[in-house]
Backbone bond lengths (Angstrom), bond angles and torsions (degrees), N, CA, C in turn:
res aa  C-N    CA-C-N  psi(-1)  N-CA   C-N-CA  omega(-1)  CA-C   N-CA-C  phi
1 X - - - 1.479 - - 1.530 108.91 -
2 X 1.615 110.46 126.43 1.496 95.53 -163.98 1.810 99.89 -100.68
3 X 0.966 115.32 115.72 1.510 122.91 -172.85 1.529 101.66 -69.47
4 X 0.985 142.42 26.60 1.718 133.62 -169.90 1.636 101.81 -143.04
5 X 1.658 115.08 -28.89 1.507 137.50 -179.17 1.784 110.39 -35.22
6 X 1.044 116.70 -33.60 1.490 117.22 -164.55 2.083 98.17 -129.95
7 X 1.120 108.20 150.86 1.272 144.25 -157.35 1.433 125.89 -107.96
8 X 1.864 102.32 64.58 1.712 104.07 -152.80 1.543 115.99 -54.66
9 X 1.524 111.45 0.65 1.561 119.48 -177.23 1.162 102.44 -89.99
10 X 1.498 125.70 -3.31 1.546 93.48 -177.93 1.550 130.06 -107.20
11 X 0.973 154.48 -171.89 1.338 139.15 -108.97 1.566 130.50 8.93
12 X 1.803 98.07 -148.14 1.492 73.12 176.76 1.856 119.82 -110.96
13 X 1.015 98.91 117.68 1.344 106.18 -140.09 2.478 94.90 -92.88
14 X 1.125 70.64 9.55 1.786 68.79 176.79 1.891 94.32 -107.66
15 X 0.815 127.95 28.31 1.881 142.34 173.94 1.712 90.61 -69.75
16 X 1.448 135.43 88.86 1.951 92.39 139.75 1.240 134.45 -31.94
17 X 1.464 96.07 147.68 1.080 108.17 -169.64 1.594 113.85 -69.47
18 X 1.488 136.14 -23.95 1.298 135.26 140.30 1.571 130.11 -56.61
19 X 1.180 91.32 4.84 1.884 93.45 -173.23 1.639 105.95 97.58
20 X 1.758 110.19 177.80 0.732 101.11 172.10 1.646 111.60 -109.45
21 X 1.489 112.95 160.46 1.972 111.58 -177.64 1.360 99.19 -57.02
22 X 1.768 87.28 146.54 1.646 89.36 159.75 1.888 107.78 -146.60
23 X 0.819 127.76 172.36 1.408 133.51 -145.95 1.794 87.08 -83.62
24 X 1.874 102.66 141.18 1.281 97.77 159.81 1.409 87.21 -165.19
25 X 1.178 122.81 159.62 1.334 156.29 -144.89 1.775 85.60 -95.33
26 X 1.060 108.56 154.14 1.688 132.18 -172.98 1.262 97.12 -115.65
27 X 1.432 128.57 71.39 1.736 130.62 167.36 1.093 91.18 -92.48
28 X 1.772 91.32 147.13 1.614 122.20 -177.64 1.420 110.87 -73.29
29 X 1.160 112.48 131.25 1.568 132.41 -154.21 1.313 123.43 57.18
30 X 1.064 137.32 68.95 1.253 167.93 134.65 1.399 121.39 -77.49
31 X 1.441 132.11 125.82 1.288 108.47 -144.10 2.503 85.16 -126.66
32 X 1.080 104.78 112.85 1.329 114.65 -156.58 1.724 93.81 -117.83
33 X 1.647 99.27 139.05 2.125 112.17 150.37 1.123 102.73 -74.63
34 X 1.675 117.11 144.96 1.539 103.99 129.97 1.484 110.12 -92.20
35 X 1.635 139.10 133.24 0.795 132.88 178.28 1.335 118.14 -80.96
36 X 1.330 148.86 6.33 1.573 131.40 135.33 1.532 124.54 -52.06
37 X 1.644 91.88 -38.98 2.025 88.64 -171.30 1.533 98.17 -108.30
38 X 1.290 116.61 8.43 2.082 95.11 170.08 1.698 91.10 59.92
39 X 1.245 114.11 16.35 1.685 104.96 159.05 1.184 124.31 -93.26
40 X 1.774 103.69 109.46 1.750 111.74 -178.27 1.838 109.08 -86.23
41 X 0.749 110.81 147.69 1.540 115.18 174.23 1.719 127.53 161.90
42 X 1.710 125.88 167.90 1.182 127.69 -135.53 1.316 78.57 -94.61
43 X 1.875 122.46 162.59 1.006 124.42 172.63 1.909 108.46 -82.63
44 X 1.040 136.59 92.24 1.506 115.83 -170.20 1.796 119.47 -103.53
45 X 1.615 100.14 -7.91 1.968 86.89 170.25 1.998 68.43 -153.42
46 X 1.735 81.41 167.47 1.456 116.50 177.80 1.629 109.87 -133.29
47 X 1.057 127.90 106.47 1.446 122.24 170.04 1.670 126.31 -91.95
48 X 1.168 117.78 87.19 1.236 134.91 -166.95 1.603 118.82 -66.69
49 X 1.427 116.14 9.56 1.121 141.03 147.31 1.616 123.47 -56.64
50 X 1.596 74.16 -82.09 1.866 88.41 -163.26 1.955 102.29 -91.73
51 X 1.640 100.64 21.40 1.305 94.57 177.01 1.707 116.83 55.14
52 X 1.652 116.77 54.77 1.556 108.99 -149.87 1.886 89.16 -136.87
53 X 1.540 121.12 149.75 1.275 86.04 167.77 1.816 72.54 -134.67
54 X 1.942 112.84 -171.58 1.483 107.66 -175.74 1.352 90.84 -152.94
55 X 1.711 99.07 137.75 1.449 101.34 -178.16 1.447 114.08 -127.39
56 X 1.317 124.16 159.86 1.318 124.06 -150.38 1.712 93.42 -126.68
57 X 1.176 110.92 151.78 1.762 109.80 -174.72 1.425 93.97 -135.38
58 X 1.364 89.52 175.97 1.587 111.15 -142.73 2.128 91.38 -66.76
59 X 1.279 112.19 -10.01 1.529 98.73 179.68 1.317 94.89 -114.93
60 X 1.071 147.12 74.16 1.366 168.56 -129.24 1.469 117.74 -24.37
61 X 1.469 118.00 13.17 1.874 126.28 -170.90 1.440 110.86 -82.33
62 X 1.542 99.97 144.50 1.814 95.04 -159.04 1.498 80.08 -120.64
63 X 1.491 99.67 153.73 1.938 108.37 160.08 1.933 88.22 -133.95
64 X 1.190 76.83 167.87 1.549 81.09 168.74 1.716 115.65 -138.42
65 X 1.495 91.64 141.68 1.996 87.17 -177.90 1.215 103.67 -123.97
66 X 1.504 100.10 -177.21 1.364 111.81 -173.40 1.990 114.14 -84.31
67 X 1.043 103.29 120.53 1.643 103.90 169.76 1.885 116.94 -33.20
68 X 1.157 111.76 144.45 1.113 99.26 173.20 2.137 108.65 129.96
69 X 1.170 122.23 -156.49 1.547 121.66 -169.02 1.925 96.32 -81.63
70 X 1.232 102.10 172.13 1.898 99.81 -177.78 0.990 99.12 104.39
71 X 1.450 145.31 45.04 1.369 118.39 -169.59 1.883 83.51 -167.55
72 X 1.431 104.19 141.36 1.231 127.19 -153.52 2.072 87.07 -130.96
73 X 1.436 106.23 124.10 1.708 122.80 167.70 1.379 110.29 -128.69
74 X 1.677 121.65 126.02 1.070 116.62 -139.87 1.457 128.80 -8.94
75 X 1.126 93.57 88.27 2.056 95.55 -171.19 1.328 128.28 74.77
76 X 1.277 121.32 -7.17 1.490 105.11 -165.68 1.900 85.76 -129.22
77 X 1.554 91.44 149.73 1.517 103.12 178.34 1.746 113.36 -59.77
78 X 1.346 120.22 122.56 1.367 130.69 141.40 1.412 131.50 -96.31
79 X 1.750 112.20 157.66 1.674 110.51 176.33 1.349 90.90 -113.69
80 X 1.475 128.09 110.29 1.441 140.06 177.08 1.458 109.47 -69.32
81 X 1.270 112.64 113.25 1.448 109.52 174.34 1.596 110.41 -111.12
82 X 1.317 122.70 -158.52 1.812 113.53 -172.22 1.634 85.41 -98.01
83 X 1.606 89.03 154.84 1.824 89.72 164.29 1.515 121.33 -74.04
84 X 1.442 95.95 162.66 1.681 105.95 -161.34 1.652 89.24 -71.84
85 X 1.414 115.58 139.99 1.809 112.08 165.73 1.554 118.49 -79.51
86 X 1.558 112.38 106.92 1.558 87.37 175.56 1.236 112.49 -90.52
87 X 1.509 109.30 153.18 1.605 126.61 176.50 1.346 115.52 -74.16
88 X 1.633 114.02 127.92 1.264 119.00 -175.20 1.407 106.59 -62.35
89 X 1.560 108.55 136.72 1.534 113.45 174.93 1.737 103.07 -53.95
90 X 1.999 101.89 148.79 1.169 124.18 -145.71 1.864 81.40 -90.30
91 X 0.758 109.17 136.95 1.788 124.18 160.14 1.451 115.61 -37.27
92 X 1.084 127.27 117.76 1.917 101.23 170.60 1.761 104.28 -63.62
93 X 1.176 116.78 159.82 1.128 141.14 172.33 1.391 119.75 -96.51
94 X 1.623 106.51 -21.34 1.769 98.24 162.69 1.324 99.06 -145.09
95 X 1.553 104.64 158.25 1.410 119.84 -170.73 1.732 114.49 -76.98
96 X 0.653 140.29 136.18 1.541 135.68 154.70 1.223 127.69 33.15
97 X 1.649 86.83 -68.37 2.175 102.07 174.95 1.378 121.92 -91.92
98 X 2.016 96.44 18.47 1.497 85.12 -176.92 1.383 108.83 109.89
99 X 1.423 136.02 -42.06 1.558 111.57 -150.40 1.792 92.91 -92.62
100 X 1.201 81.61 -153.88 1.541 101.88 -169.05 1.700 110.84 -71.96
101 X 1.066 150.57 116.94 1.347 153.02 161.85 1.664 103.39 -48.64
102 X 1.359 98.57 131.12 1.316 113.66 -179.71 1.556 111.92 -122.92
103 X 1.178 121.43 85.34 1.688 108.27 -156.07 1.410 98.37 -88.66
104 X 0.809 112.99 -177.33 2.016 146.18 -141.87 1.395 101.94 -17.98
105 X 1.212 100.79 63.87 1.757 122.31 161.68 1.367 124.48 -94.57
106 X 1.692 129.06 134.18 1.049 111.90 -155.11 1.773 103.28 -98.06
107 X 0.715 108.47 171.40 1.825 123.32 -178.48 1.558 97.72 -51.93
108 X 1.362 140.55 123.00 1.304 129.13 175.25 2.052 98.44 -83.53
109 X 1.352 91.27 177.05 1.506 84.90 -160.35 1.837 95.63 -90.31
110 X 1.059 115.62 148.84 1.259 127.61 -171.15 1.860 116.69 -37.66
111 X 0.883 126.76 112.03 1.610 109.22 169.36 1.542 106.04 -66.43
112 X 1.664 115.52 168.84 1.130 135.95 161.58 1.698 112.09 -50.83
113 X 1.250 111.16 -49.32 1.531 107.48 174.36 1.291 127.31 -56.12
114 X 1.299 104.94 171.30 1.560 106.61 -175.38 1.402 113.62 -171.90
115 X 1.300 100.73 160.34 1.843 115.69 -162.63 1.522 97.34 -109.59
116 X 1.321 119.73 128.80 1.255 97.53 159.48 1.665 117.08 -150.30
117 X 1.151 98.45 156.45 1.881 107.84 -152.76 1.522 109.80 -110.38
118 X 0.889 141.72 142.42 1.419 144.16 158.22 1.441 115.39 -24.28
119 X 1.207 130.84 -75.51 1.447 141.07 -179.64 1.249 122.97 -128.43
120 X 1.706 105.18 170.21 1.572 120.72 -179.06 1.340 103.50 -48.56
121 X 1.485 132.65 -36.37 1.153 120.62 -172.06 1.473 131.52 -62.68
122 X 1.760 100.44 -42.67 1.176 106.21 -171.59 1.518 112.29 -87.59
123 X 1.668 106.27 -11.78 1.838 111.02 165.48 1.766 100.08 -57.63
124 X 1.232 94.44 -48.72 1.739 89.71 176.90 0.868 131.09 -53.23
125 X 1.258 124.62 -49.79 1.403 118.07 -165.06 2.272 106.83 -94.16
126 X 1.575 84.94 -9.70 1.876 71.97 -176.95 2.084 101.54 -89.34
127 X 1.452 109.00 -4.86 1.706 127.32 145.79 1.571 109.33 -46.60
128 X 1.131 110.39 -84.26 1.519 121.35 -161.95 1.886 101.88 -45.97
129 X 1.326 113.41 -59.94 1.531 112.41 177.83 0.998 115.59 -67.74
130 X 2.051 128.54 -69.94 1.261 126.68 177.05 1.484 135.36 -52.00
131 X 1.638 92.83 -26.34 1.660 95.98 -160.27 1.873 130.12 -41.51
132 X 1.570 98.60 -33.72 1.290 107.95 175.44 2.087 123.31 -48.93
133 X 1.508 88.14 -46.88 1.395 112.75 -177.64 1.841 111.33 -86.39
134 X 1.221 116.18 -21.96 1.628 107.79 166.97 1.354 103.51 -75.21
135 X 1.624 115.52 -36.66 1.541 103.98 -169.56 1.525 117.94 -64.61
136 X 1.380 101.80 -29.82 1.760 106.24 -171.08 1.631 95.74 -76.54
137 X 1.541 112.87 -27.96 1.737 110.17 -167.92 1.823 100.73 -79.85
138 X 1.304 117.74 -2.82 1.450 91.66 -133.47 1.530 169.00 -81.72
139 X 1.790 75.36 159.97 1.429 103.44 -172.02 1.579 114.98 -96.54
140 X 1.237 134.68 127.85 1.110 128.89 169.68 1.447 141.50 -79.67
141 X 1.141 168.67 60.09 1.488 165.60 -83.68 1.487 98.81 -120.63
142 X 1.557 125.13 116.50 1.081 124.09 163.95 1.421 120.34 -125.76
143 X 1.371 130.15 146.55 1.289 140.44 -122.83 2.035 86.51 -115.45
144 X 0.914 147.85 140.12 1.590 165.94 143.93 1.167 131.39 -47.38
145 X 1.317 112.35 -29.27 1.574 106.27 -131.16 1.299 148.43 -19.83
146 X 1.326 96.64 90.51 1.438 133.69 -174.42 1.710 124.11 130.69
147 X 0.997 128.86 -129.69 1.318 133.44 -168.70 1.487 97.56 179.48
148 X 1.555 128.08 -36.28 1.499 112.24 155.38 1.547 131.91 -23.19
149 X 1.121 103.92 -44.96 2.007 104.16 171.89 1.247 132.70 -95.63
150 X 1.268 106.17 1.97 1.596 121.62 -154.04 1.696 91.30 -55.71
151 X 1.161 133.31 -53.00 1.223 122.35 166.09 1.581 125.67 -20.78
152 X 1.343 102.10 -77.20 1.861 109.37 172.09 1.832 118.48 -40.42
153 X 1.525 80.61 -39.86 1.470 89.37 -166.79 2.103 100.81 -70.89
154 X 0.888 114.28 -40.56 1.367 132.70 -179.54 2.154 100.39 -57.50
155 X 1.105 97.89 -45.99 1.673 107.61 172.77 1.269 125.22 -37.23
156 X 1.598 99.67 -62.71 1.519 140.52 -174.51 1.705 93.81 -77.59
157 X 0.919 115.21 -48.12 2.034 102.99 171.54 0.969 125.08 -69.45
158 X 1.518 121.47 -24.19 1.542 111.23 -177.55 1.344 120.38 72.40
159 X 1.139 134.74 44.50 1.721 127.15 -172.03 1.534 115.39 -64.80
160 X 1.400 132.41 148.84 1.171 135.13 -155.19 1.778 96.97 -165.57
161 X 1.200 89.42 171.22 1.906 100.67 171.13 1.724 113.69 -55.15
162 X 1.569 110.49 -37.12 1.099 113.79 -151.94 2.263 86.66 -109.90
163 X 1.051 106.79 -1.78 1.373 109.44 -176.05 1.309 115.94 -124.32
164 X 1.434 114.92 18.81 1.592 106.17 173.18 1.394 120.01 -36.25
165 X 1.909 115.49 156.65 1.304 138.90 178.82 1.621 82.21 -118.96
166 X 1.669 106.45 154.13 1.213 135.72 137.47 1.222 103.21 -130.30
167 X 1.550 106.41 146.04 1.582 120.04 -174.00 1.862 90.40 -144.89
168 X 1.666 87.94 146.54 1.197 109.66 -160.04 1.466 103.05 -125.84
169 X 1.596 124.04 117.08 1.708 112.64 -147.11 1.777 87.79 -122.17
170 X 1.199 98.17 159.58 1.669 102.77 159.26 0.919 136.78 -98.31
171 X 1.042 165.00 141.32 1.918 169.73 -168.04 1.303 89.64 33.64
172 X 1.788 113.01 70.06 1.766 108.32 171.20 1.680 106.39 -96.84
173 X 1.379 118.68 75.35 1.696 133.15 -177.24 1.493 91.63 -103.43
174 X 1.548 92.15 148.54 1.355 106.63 -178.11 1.925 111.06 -74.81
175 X 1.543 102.92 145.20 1.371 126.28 -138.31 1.608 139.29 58.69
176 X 1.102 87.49 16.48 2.061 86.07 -175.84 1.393 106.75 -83.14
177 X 1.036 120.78 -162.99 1.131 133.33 -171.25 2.119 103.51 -92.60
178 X 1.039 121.85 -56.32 1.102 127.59 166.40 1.423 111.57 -38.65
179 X 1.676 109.91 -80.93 1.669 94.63 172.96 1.412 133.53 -36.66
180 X 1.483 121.77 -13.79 1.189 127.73 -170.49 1.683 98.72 -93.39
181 X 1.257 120.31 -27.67 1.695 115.51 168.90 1.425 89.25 -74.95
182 X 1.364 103.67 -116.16 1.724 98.10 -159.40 1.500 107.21 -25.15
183 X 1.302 159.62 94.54 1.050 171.66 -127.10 1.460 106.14 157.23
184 X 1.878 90.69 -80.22 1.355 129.93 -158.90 1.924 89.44 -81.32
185 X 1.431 144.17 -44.08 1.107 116.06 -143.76 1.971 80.77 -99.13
186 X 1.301 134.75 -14.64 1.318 132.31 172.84 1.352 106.04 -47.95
187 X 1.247 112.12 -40.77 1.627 111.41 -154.76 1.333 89.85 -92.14
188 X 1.604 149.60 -8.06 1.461 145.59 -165.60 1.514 110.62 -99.58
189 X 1.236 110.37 -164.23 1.359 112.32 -152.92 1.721 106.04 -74.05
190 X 1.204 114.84 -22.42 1.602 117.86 -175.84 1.340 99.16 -119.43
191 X 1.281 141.68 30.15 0.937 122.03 122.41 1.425 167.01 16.56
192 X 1.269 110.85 -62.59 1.339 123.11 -172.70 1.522 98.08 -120.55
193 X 1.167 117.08 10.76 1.516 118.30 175.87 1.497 94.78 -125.04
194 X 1.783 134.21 8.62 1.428 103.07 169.72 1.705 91.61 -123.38
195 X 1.162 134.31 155.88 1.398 132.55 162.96 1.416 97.48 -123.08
196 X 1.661 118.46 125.54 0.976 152.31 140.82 1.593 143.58 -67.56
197 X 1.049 124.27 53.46 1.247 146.59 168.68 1.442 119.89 -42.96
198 X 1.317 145.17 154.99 1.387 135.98 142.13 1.953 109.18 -157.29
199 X 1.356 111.88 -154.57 1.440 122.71 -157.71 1.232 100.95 -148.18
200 X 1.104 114.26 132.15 1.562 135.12 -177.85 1.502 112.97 -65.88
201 X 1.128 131.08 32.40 1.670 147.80 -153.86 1.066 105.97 -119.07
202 X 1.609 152.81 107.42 1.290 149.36 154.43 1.670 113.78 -11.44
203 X 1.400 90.89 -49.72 1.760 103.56 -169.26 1.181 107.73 -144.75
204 X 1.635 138.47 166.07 1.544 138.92 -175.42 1.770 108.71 -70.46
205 X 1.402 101.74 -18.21 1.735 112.15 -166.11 1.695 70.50 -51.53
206 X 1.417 104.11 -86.25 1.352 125.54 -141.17 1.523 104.43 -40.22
207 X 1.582 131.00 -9.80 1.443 115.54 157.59 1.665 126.33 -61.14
208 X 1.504 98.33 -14.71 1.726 87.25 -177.51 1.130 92.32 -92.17
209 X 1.435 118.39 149.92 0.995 153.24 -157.49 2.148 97.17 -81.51
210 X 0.798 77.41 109.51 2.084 99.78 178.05 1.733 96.48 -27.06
211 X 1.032 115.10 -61.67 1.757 148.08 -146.20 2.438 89.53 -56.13
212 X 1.607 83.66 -33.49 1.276 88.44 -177.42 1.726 127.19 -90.73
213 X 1.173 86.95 -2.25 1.894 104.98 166.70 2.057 109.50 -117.82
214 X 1.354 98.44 17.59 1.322 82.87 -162.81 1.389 156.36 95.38
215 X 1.317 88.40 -16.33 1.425 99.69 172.51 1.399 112.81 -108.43
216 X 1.554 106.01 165.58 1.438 112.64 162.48 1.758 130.33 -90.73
217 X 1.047 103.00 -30.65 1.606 108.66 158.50 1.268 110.48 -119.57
218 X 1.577 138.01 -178.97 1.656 152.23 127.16 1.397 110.71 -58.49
219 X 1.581 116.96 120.19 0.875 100.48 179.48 1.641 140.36 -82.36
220 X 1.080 118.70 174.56 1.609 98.67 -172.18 1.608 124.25 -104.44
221 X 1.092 110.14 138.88 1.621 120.33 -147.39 1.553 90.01 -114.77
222 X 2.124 110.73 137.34 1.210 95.96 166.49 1.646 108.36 -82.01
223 X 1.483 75.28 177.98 2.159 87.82 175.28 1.337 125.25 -48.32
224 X 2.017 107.24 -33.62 1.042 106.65 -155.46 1.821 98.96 -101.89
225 X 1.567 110.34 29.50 1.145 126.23 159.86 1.054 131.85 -93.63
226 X 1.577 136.16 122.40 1.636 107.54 170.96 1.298 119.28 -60.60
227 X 1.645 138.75 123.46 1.308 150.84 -168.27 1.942 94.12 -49.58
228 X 1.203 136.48 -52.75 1.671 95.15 -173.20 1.456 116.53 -107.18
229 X 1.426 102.99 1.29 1.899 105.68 171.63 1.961 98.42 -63.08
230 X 1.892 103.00 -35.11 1.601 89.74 -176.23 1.193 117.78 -67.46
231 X 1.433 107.08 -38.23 1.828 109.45 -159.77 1.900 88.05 -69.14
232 X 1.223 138.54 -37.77 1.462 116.38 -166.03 1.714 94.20 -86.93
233 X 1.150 122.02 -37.88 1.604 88.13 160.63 1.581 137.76 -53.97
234 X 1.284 85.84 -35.54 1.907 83.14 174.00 1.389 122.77 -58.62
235 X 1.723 103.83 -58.17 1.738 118.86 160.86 1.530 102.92 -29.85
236 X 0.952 132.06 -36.30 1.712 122.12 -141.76 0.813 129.92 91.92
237 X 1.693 139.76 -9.76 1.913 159.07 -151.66 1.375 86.25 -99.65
238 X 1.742 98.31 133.88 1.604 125.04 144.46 1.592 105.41 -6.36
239 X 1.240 116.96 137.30 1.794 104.69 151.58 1.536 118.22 -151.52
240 X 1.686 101.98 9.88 1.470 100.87 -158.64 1.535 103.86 -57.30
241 X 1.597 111.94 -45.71 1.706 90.62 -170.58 1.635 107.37 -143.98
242 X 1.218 113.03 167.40 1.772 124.03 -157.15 1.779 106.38 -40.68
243 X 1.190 125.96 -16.78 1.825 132.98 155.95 1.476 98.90 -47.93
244 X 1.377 110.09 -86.31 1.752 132.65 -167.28 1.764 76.91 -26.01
245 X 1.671 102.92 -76.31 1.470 93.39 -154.03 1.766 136.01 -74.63
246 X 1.523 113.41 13.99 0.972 140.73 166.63 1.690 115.53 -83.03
247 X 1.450 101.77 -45.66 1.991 117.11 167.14 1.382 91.99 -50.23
248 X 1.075 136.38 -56.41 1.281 145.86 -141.51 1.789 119.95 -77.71
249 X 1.326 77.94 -30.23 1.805 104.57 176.65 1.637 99.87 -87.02
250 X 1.193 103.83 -59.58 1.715 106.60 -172.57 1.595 107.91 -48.64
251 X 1.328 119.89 -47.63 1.606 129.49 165.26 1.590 112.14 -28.80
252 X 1.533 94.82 -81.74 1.424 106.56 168.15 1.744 121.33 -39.95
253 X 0.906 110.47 -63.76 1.777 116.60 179.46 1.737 98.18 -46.02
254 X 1.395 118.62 -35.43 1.859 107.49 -159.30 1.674 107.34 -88.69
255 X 1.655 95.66 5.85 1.497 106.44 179.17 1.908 112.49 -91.67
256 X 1.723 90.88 -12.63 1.673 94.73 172.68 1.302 110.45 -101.53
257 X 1.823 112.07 148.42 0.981 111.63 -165.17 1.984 95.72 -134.35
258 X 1.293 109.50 -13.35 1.278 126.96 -138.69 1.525 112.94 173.83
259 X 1.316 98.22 133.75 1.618 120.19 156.76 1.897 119.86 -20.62
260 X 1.425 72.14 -31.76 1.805 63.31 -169.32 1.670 105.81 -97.11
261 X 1.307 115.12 15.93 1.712 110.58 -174.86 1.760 82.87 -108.86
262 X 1.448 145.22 25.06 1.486 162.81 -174.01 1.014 101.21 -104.33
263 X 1.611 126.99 124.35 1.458 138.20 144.82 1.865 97.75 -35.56
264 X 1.224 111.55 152.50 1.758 112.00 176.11 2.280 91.34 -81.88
265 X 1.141 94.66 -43.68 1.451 78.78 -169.33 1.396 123.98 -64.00
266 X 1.311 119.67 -6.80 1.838 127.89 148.20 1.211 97.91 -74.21
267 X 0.794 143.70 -99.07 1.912 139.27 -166.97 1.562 114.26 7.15
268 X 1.692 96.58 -60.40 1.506 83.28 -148.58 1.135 94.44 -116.68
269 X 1.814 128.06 35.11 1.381 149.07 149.99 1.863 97.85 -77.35
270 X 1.064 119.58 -40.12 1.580 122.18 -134.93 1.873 86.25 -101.25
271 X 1.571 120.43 -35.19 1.378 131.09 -130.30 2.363 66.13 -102.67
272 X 0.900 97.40 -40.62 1.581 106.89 -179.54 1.416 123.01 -40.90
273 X 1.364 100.88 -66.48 1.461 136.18 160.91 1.860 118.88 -37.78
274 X 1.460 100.43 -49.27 1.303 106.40 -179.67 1.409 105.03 -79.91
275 X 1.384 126.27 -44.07 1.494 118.75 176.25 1.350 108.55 -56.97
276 X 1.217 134.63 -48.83 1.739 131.55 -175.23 1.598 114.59 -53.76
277 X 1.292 98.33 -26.87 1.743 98.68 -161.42 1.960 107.02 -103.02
278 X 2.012 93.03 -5.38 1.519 73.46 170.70 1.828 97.68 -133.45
279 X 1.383 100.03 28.85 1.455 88.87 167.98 1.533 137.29 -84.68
């Protein structure tokens, strides 16, 4: 063995033997040496003042040192600096449908008026966009099911100056069956205290905008189909029974985020509705 064969100068031979430090952030609980005092312990405050951090050992005694090189992470040299501050995420500035964000405002207390919609769906989805802005107005949104009673149901409310209804209809095109209620309850005794609005849409799906499930149109369903058992057969989706077609809705709804994933002709049916009932 030739003891002289190899060349203790070569590489780079000024390396500690732990490496050399390199910068890392002083997060709380981090468990660090200082290598002058053989003091092991957790990182638990940082004083970004006096450039100070303080560590606590396993029998609960704290010293505190100075920020900076001396400092051992599992074994290998670090230069402890303060942790980076992150900035609390920024507030949105507008709500859903657009308006103005009103943050840590409390729910105003319900008015007498009220909105009311055909189905769970469309309570849902005029929630997901409006909800911010009924709560500060509020207005409450209650769901029908259907538009067949809206009359009875209109009886039992009593509408007045101080009790307006807005009702929010589906496929309200001239001759349907819908136009023919609000028709008939416009021209009756409460009247001029309910406004009846709706959207040229078979169903509320068909207000979100296609573009957001993928498609380029909705597809078209005959008559002698029920309108969303067809569309999830067409898609390919479950449909045998009111679950399948509830999955199907929830899908759709997690594709809105905002006003702008809205047909315009829901918008400014819905944006309508809310001005009448709190003017």
């Amino acid at each position: 063995m030739d003891r002289y064969g190899t060349d203790v100068l070569s590489g780079d031979w000024k390396v500690p033997k732990r490496g050399r430090a390199v910068e890392a952030p002083a997060d709380f609980g981090l468990v660090v040496e200082e290598v002058t005092t053989d003091w092991c312990g957790e990182i638990i405050a940082v004083d970004r003042d006096l450039d100070t951090l303080t560590l606590e050992d396993r029998r609960g005694k704290r010293r505190t040192f100075p920020l900076g090189p001396g400092f051992l992470l599992e074994g290998k040299p670090v230069i402890l600096t303060a942790p980076v501050r992150t900035a609390a995420p920024a507030k949105p500035t507008r709500t859903a449908s657009g308006s103005i964000a009103v943050h840590d405002a409390q729910a105003r207390v319900a008015r007498a008026s009220r909105i009311f919609v055909e189905g769970r769906h469309d309570a849902e989805l005029v929630e997901k966009v409006w909800g911010d802005d009924l709560r500060i107005e509020g207005v409450v949104v209650e769901y029908l099911g259907g538009v067949d009673d809206l009359a009875d149901h209109l009886v039992d409310f009593k509408p007045g100056p101080e009790r307006k209804v807005g009702v929010l209809v589906d496929h309200l095109v001239r001759g349907s069956k819908e136009s023919r209620i609000a028709d008939a309850i416009a021209r009756g005794p409460n009247g001029k205290h309910v406004r009846i609005v709706g959207h040229p849409f078979v169903d509320v799906w068909q207000a979100v905008k296609p573009e957001r499930l993928g498609l380029q149109v909705w597809p078209t369903i005959p008559r002698s189909i029920e309108w969303k058992k067809g569309v999830c057969q067409h898609l390919g989706w479950p449909h045998r029974d009111q679950a399948d077609i509830a999955r199907a809705w929830q899908h759709i709804l997690s594709r809105v985020s905002s006003f702008a994933d809205l047909e315009p002709e829901l918008l400014g049916r819905v944006e309508e509705l809310i001005d009448f009932v709190t003017s």
